[in-house]
SERO-156639 format. One record per atom (N, C-alpha, C, O, CB): z, y, x; residue in three letters. Coordinates in steps of 0.05 Angstrom, whole numbers, plus 5000, padded with zeros to 4 digits. Glycine has a CB too. Example, Ala and Ser with C-alpha at 12.3 -4.5 7.8 and 13.67 -1.06 7.14 Angstrom:
<sites>
515648865264ALA515649105246ALA515649345264ALA516949345285ALA518149115226ALA514249555257SER514349795273SER515750015258SER516150235268SER511449885282SER
</sites>
This chain:
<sites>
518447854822UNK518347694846UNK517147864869UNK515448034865UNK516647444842UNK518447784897UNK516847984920UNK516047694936UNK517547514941UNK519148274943UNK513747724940UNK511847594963UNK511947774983UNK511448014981UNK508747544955UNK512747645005UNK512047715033UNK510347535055UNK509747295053UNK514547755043UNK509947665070UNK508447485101UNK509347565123UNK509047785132UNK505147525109UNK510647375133UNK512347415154UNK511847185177UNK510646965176UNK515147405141UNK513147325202UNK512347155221UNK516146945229UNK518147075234UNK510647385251UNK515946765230UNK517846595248UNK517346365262UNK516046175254UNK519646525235UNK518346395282UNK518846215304UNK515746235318UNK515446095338UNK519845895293UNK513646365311UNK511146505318UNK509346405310UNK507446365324UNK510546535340UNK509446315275UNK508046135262UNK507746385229UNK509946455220UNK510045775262UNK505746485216UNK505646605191UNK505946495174UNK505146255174UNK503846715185UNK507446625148UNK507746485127UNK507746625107UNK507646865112UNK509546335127UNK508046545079UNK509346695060UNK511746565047UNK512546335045UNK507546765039UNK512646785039UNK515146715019UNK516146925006UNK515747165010UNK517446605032UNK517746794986UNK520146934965UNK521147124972UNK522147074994UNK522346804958UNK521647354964UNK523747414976UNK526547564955UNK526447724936UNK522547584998UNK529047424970UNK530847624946UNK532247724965UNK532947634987UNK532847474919UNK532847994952UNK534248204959UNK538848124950UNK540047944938UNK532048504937UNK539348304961UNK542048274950UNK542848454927UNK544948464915UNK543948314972UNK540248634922UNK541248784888UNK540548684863UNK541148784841UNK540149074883UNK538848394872UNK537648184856UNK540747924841UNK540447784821UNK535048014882UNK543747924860UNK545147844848UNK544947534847UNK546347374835UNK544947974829UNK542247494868UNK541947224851UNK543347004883UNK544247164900UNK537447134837UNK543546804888UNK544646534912UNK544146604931UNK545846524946UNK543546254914UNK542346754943UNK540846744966UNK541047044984UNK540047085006UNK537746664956UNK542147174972UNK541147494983UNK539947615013UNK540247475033UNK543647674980UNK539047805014UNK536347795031UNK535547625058UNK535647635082UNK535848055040UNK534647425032UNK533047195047UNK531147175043UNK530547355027UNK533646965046UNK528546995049UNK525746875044UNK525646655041UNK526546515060UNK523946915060UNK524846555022UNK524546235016UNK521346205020UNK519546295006UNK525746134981UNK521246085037UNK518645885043UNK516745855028UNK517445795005UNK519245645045UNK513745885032UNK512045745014UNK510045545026UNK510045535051UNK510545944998UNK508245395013UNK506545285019UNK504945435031UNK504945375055UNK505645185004UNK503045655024UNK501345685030UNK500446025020UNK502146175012UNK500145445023UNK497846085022UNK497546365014UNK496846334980UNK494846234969UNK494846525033UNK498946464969UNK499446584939UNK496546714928UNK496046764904UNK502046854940UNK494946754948UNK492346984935UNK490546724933UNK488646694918UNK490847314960UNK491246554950UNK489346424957UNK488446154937UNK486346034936UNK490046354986UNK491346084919UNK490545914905UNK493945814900UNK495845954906UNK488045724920UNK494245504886UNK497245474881UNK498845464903UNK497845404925UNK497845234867UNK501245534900UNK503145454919UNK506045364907UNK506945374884UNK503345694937UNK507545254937UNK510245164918UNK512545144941UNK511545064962UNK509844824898UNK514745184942UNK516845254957UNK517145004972UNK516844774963UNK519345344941UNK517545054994UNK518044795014UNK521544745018UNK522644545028UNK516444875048UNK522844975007UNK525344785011UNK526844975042UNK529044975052UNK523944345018UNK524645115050UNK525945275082UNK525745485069UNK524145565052UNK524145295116UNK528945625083UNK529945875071UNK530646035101UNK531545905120UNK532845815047UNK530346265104UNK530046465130UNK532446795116UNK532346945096UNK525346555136UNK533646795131UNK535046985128UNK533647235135UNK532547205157UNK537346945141UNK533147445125UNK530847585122UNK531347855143UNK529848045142UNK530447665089UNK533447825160UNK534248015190UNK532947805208UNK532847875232UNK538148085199UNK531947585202UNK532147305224UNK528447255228UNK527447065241UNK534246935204UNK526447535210UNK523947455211UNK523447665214UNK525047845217UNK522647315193UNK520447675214UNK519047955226UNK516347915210UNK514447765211UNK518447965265UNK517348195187UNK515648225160UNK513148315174UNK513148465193UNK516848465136UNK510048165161UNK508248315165UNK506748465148UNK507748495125UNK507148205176UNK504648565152UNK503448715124UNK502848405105UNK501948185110UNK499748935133UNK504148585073UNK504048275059UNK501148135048UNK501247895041UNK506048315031UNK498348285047UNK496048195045UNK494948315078UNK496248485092UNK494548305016UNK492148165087UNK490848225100UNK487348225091UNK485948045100UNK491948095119UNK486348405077UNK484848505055UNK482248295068UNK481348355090UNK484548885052UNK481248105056UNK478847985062UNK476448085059UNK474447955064UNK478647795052UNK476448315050UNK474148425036UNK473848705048UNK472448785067UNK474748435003UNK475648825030UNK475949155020UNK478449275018UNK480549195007UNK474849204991UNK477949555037UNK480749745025UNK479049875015UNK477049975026UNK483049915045UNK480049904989UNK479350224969UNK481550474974UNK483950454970UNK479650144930UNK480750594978UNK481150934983UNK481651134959UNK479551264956UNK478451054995UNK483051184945UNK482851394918UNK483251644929UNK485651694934UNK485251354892UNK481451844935UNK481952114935UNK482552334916UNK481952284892UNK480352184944UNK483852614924UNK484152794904UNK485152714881UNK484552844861UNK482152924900UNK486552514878UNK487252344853UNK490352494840UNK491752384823UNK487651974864UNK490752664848UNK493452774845UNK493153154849UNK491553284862UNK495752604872UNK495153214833UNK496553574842UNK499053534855UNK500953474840UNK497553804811UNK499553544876UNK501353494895UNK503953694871UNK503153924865UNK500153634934UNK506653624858UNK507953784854UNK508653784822UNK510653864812UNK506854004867UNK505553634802UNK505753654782UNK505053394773UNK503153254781UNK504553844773UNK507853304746UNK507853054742UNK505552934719UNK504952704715UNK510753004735UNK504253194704UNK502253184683UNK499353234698UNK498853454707UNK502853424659UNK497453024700UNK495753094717UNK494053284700UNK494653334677UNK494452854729UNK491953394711UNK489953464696UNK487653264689UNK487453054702UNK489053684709UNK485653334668UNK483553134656UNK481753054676UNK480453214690UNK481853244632UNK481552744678UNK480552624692UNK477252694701UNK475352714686UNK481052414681UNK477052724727UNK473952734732UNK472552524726UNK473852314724UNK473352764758UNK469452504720UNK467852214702UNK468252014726UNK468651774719UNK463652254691UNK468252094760UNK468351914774UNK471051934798UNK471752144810UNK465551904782UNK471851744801UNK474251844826UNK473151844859UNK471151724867UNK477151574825UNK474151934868UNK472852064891UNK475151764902UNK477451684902UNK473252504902UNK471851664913UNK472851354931UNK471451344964UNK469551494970UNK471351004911UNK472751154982UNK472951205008UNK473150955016UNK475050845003UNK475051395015UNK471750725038UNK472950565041UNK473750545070UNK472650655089UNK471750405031UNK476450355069UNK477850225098UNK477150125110UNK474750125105UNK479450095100UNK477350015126UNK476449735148UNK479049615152UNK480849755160UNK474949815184UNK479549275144UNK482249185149UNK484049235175UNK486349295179UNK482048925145UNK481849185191UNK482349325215UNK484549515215UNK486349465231UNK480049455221UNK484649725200UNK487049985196UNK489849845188UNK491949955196UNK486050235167UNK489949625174UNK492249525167UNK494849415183UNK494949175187UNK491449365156UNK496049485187UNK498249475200UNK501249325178UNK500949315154UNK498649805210UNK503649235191UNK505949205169UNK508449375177UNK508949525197UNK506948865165UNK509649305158UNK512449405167UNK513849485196UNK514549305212UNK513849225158UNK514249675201UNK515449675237UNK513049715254UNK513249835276UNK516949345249UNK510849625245UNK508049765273UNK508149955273UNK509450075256UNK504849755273UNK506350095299UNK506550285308UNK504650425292UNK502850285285UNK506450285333UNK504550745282UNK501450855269UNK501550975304UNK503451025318UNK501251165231UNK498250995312UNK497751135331UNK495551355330UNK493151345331UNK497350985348UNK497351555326UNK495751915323UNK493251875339UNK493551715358UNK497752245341UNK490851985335UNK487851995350UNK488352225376UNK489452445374UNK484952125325UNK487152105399UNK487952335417UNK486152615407UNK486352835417UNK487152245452UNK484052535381UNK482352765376UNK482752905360UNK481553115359UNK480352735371UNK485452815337UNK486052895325UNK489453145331UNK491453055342UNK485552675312UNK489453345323UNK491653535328UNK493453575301UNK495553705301UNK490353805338UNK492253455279UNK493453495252UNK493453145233UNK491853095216UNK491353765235UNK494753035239UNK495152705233UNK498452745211UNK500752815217UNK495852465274UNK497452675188UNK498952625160UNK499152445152UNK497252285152UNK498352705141UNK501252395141UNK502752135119UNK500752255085UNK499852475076UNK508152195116UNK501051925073UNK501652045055UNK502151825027UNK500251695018UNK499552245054UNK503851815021UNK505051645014UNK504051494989UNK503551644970UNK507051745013UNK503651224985UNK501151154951UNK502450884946UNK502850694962UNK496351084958UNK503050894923UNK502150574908UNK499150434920UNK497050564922UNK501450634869UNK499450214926UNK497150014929UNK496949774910UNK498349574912UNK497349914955UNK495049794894UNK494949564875UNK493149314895UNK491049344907UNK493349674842UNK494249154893UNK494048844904UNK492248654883UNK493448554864UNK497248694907UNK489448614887UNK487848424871UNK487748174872UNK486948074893UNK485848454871UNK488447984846UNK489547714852UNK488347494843UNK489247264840UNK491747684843UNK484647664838UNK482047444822UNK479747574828UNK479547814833UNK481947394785UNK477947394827UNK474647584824UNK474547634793UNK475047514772UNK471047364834UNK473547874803UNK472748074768UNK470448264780UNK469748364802UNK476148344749UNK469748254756UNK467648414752UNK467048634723UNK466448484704UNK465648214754UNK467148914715UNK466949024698UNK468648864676UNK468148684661UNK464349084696UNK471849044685UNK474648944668UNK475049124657UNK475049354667UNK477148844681UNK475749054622UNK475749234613UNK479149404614UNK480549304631UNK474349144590UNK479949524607UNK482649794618UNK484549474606UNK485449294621UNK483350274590UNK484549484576UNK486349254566UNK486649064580UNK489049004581UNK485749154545UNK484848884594UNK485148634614UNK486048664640UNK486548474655UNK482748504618UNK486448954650UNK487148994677UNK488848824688UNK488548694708UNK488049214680UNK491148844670UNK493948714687UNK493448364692UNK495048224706UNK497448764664UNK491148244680UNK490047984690UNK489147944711UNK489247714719UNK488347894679UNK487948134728UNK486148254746UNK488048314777UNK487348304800UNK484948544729UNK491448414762UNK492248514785UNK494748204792UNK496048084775UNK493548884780UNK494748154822UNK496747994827UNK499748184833UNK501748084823UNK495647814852UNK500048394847UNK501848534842UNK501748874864UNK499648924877UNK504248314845UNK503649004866UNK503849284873UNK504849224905UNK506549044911UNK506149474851UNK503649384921UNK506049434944UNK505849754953UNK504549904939UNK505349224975UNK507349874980UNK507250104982UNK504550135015UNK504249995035UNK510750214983UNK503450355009UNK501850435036UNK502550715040UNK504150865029UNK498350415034UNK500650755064UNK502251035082UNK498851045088UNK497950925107UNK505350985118UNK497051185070UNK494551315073UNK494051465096UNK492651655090UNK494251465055UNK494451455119UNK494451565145UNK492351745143UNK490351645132UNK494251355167UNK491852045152UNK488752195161UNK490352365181UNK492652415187UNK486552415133UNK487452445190UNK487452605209UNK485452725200UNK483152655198UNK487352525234UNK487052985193UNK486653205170UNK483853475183UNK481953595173UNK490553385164UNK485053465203UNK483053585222UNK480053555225UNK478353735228UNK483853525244UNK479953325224UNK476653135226UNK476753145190UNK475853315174UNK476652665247UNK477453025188UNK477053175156UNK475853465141UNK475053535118UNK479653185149UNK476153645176UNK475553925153UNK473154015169UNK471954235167UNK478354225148UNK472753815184UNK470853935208UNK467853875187UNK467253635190UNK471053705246UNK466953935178UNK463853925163UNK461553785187UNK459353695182UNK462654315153UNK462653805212UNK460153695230UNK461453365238UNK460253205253UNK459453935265UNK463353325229UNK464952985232UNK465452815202UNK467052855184UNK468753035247UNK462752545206UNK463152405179UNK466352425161UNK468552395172UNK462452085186UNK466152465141UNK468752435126UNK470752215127UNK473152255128UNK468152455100UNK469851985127UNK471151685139UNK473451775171UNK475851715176UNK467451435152UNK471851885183UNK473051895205UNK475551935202UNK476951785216UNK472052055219UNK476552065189UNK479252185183UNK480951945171UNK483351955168UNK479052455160UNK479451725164UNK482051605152UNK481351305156UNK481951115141UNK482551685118UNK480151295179UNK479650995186UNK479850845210UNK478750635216UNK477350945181UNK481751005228UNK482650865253UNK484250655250UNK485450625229UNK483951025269UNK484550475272UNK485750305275UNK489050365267UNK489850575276UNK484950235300UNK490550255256UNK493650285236UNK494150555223UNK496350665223UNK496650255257UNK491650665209UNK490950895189UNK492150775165UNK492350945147UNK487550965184UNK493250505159UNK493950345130UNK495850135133UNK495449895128UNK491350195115UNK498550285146UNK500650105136UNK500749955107UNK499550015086UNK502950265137UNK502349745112UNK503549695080UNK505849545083UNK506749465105UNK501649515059UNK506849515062UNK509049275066UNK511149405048UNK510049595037UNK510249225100UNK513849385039UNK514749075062UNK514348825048UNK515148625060UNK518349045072UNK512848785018UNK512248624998UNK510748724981UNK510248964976UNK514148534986UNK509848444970UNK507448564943UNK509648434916UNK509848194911UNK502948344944UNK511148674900UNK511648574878UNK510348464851UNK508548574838UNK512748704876UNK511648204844UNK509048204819UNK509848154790UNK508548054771UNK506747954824UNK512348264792UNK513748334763UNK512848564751UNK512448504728UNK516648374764UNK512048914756UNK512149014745UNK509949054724UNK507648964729UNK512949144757UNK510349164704UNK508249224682UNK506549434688UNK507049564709UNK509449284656UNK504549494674UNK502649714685UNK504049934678UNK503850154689UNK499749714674UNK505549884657UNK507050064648UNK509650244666UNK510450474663UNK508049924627UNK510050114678UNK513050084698UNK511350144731UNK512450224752UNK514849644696UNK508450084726UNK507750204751UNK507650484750UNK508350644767UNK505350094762UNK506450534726UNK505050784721UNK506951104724UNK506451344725UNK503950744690UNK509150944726UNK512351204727UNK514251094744UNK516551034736UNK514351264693UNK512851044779UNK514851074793UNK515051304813UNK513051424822UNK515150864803UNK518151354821UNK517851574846UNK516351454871UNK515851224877UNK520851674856UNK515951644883UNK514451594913UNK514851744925UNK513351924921UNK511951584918UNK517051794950UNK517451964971UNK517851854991UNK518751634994UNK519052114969UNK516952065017UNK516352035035UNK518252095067UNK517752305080UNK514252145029UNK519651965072UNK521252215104UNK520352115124UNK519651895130UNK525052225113UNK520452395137UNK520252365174UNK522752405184UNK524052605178UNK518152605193UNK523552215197UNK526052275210UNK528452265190UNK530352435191UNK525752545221UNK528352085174UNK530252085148UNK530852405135UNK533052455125UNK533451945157UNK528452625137UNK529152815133UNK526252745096UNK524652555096UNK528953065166UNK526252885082UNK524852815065UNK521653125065UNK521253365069UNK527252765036UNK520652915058UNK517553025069UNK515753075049UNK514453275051UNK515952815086UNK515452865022UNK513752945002UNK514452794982UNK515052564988UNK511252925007UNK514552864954UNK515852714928UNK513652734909UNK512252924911UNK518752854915UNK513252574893UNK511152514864UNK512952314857UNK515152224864UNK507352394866UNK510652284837UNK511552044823UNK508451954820UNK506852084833UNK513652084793UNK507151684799UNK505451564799UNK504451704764UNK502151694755UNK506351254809UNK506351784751UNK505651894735UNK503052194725UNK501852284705UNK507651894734UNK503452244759UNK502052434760UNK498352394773UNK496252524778UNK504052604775UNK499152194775UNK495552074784UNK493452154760UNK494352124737UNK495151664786UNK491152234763UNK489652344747UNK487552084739UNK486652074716UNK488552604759UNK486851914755UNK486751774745UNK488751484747UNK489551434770UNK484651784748UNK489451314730UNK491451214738UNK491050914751UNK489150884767UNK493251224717UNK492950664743UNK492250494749UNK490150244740UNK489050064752UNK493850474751UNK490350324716UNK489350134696UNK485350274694UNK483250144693UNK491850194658UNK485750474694UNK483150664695UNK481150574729UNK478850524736UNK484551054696UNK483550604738UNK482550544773UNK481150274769UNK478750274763UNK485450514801UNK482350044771UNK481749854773UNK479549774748UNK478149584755UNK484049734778UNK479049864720UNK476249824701UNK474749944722UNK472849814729UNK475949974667UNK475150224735UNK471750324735UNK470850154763UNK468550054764UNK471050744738UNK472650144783UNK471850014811UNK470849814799UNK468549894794UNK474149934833UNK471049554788UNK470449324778UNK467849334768UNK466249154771UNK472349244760UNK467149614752UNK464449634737UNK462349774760UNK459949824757UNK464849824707UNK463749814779UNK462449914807UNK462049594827UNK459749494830UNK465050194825UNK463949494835UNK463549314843UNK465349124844UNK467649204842UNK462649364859UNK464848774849UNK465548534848UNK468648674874UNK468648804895UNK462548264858UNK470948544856UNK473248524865UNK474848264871UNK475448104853UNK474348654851UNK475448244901UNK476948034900UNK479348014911UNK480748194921UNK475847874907UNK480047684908UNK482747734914UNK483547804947UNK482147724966UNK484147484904UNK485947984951UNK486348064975UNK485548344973UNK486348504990UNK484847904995UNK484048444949UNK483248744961UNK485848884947UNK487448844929UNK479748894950UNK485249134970UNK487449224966UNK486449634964UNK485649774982UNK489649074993UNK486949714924UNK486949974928UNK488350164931UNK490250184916UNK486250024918UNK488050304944UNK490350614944UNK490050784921UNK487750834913UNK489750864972UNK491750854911UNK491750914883UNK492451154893UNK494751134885UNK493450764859UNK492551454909UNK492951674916UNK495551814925UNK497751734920UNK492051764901UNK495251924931UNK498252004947UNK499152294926UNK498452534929UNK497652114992UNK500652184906UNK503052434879UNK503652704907UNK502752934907UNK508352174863UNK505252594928UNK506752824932UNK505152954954UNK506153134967UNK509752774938UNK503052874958UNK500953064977UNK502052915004UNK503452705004UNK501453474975UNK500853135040UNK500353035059UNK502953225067UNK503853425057UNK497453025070UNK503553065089UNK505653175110UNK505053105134UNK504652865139UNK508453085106UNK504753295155UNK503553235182UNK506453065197UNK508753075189UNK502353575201UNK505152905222UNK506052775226UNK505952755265UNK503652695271UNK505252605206UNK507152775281UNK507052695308UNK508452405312UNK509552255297UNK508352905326UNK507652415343UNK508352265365UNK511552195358UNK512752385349UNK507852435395UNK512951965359UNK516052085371UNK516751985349UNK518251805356UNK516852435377UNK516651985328UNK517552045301UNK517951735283UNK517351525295UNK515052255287UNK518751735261UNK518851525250UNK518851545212UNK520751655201UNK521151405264UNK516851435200UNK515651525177UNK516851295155UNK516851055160UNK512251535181UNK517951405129UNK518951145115UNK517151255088UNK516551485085UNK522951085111UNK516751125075UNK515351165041UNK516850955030UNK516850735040UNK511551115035UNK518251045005UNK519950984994UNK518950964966UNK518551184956UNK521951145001UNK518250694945UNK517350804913UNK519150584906UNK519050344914UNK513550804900UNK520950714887UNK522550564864UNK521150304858UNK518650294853UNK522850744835UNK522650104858UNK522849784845UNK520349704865UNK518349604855UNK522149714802UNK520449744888UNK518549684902UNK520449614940UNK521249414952UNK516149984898UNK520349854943UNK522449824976UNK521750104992UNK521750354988UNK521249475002UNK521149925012UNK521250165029UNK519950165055UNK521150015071UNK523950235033UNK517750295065UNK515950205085UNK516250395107UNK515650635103UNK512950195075UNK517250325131UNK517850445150UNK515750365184UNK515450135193UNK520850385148UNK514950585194UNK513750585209UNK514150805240UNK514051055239UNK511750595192UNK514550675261UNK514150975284UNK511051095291UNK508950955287UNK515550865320UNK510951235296UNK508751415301UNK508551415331UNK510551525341UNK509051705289UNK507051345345UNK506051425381UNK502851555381UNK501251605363UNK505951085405UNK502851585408UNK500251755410UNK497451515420UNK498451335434UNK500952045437UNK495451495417UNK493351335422UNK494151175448UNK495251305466UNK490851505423UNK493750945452UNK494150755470UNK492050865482UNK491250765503UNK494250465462UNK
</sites>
């Protein structure tokens, strides 16, 4: 199933959504829901939106927490190497979150601003210290992000490390949170990246060093998770710089496809 949040007639909502490689009555449309899916039950109202006829937004808006996974990958190699005891974590401000079609806007301070393309696991309960086996109870489902830095402030040793990856639309997502796949089926998808429909950076999820199921036990035994948060599970095919002008898509199998333009600081 893909959950989305979308805007029509200038009112938010969620809904269904099916695609036309899904085969099934409806093809890419959105069927209506009650209410927010994270938030508690919901149930179809019966309104169906032709899915050119709405304007997708980012499909959570994190009440809490963005988690950050760093160095979590060898840009190039699908066998990671042995896990470090702790993953190098970072946090967001929802603030950075943006959806489908917003603008990312490069820092006027920044001269070196990168994509980089990640699985985001979507949390769909409070937990606390879960163990690896119970994870997939834990997760409501996957969508795609575009880990935005500005790589520059990043290497500068006299500028906090945050800086680099926490401006305002630093964390697209979209265009849905799927919540069919298995941990299994998360754990081995492609993830690439183009600028300009030209292709920019390739992994797969296979190659995360630490993975999904690992991510989400140790955060949990670190701290209370809830629903709405949303982690970046690391970017497989590494960073690709990025300007003004341009237009950025991240692409991961059984998932979609998240497309964004790039301008320079308002």
């Amino acid at each position: 199933m893909r959950i989305a949040r979308y805007s029509a007639d200038d009112v938010i909502h969620y809904g269904v959504v099916e695609v036309a490689a899904d085969g099934g009555a409806y093809p890419d449309s959105v069927a209506d829901l009650t209410g927010d899916p994270l938030s508690g039950p919901v149930k179809l109202t019966g309104v169906r939106h032709a899915l050119d006829s709405v304007r997708l937004l980012a499909p959570v808006l994190p009440r809490s927490k963005v988690i950050g996974i760093a160095k979590n990958s060898v840009p190039g190699q699908d066998t990671p190497p042995p896990p470090t005891a702790i993953p190098a974590l970072f946090l967001k401000p929802n603030t950075s979150v943006i959806g489908p079609g917003d603008a990312i806007e490069v820092p006027s301070l920044s001269s070196d601003t990168a994509l980089e393309g990640e699985l985001a696991i979507v949390i769909g309960r409070i937990c606390r210290s879960v163990p690896a086996e119970r994870v997939a109870e834990a997760i409501f489902g996957y969508t795609i992000t575009n880990d935005v830095t500005a790589r520059d402030l990043m290497a500068d040793p006299g500028i906090p490390w945050g800086a680099a990856k926490c401006w305002d639309t630093f964390t697209p997502l979209g265009p849905w949170i799927v919540t069919h796949l298995s941990l299994e089926e998360a754990s081995n998808l492609r993830v690439v990246a183009d600028i300009d429909g030209e292709p920019a950076t390739t992994g797969t999820t296979r190659g995360l060093i630490h993975g999904v199921a690992d991510l989400v036990a140790f955060l949990s035994s670190m701290m209370t998770l809830l629903p709405g948060d949303v982690i970046l599970t690391g970017a497989p095919g590494g960073s690709a710089a990025i300007q003004a002008g341009q237009t950025v898509s991240i692409d991961i199998e059984e998932i979609g496809t998240l497309a964004n333009p790039v301008i320079g600081q308002r």
